[in-house]
C-alpha positions as CSV (number, residue, x, y, z in Angstrom):
1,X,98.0,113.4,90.0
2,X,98.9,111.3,87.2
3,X,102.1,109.2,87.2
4,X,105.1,110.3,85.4
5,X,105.9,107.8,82.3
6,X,108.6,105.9,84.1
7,X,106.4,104.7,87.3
8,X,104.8,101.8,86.7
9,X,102.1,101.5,88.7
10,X,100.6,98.1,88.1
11,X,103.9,95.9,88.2
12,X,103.8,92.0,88.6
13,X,106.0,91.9,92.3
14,X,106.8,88.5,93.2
15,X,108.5,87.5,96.6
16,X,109.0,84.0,98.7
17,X,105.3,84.3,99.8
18,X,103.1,86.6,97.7
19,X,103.2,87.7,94.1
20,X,101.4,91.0,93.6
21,X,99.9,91.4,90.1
22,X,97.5,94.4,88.1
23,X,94.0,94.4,88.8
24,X,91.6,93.1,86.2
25,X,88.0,93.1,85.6
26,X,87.6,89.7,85.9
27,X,89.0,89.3,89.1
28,X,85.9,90.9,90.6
29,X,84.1,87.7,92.1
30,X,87.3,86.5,94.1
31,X,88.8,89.4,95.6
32,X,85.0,90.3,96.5
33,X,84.9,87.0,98.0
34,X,87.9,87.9,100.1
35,X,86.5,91.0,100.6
36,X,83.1,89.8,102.0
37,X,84.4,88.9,105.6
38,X,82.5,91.5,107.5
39,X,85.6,91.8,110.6
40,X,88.1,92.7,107.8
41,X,86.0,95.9,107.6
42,X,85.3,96.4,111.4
43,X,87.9,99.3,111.9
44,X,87.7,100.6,108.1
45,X,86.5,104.0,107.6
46,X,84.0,102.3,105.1
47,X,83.0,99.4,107.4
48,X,80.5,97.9,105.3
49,X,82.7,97.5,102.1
50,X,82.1,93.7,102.2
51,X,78.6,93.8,101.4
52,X,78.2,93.5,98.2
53,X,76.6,96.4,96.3
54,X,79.4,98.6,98.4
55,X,82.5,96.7,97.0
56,X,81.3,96.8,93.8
57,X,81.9,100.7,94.0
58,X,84.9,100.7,95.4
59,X,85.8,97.8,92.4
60,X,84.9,100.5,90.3
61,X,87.4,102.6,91.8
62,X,90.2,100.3,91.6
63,X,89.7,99.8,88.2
64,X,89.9,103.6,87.1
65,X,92.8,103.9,89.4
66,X,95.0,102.1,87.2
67,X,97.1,101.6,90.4
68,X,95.5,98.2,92.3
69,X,96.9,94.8,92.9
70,X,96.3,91.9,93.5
71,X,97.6,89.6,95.8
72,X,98.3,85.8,95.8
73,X,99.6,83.1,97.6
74,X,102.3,81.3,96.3
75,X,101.8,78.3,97.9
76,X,98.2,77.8,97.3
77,X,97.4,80.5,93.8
78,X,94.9,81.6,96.4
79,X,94.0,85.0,95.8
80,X,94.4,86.4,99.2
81,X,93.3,90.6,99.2
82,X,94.5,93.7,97.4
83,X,96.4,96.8,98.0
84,X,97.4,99.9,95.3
85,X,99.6,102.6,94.6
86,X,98.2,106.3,94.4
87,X,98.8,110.2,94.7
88,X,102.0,110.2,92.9
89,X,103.9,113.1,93.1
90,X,106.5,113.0,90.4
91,X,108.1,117.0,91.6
92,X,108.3,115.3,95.3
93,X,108.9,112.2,94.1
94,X,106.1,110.5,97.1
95,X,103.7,108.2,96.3
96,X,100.9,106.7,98.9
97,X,100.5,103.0,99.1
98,X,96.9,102.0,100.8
99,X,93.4,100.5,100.3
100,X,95.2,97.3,101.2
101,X,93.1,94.2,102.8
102,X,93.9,91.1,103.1
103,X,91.8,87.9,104.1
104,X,91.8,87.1,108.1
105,X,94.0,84.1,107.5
106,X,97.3,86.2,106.7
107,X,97.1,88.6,109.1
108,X,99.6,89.1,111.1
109,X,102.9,89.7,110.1
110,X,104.9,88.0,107.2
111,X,102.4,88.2,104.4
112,X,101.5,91.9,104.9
113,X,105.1,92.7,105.6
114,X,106.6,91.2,102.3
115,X,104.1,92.5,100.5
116,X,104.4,96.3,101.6
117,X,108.7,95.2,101.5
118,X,107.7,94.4,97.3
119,X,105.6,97.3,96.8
120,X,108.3,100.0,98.9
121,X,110.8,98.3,96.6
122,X,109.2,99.5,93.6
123,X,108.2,102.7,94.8
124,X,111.6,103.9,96.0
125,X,112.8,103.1,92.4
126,X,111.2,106.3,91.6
127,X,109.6,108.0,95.4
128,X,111.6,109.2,98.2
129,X,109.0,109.1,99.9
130,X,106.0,106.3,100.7
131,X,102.9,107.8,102.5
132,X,100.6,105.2,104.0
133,X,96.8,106.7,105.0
134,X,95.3,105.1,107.6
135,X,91.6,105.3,108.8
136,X,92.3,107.2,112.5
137,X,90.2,104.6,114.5
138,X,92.0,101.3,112.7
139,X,94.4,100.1,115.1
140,X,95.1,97.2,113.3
141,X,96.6,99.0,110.3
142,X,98.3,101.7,112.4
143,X,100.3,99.0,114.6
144,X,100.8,97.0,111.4
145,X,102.4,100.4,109.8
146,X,104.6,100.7,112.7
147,X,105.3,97.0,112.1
148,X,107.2,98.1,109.1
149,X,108.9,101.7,110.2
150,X,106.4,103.8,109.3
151,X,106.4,107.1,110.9
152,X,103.5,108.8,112.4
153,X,103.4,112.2,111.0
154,X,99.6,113.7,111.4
155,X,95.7,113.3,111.2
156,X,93.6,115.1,108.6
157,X,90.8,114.3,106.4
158,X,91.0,113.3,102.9
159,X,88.2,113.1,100.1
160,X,88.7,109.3,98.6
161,X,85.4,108.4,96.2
162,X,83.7,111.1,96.8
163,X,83.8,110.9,100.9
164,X,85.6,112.6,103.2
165,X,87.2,110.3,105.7
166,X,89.6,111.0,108.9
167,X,93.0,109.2,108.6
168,X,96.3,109.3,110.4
169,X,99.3,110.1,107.7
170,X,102.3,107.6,108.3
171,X,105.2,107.9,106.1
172,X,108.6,106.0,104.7
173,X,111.7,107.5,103.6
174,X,114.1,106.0,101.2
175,X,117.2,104.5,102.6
176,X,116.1,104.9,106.2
């Protein structure tokens, strides 16, 4: 679904630690060089997207979403991983938040959680509602959801880039 006029999709966030900013085309060789750490992709549903030939596809994705970020450290103007918005839903006013990675070294708390705290910010100018889709066997990501209050709601299959994939849905509400 497309987005309705008002929801900006590829905002500049900027917080304490990160600032989040749109995607561009030249950006390709260093978020792929984030991207190329084999054990960020361990638990993915797409667990070789760090070689090469398979980022570039999902690049190519990103791009035509018109909903990726990038993500950089203020400290260092390190670019540091990615995450976008998609599936908004102006009538029930939920968007999903996902295909986020970030390089080994911020893992862990603080980076990932300002930067979902900036991008639920945005989004609940416009959602009620945040979804977060989570490959089903990517612990990591799960336990970081639940990190932030995201509630477990169920497991299904979704078609992203032409693949169907089994996720776990997680979800968070507006003012809750």
């Amino acid at each position: 679904m497309n987005p309705g006029p008002d929801f900006d999709l590829q905002p500049t966030l900027e917080g304490e630690l990160i600032t989040l900013r749109p995607l561009l085309a030249s950006d390709f060789e260093a978020l792929h060089a984030v991207a190329s750490d084999p054990l960020i992709w361990e638990q993915h549903p797409e667990p070789t997207r760090y070689q090469r030939e398979v980022f570039e596809r999902w690049f190519h994705h990103a791009m035509e979403s018109r909903g990726t970020l990038v993500v950089y450290d203020n400290k260092t103007s390190e670019m540091i991983g990615s995450s976008r918005y998609y599936d908004w839903d102006p009538a029930k006013k939920e968007i999903a938040i996902g295909f986020t990675f970030l390089s080994r070294s911020y893992w862990g708390g603080e980076y990932n959680r300002e930067m979902k705290r900036l991008m639920l910010d945005h989004a609940y100018q416009w959602a009620d509602r945040v979804w977060l889709h989570i490959g089903k066997d990517n612990q990591r990501s799960r336990r970081a959801a639940e990190k932030i209050g995201a509630v477990y709601s169920h497991a299904d299959t979704k078609e992203l880039a032409g693949t169907i994939q089994h996720y776990v849905f997680y979800y968070l509400t507006k003012g809750a």
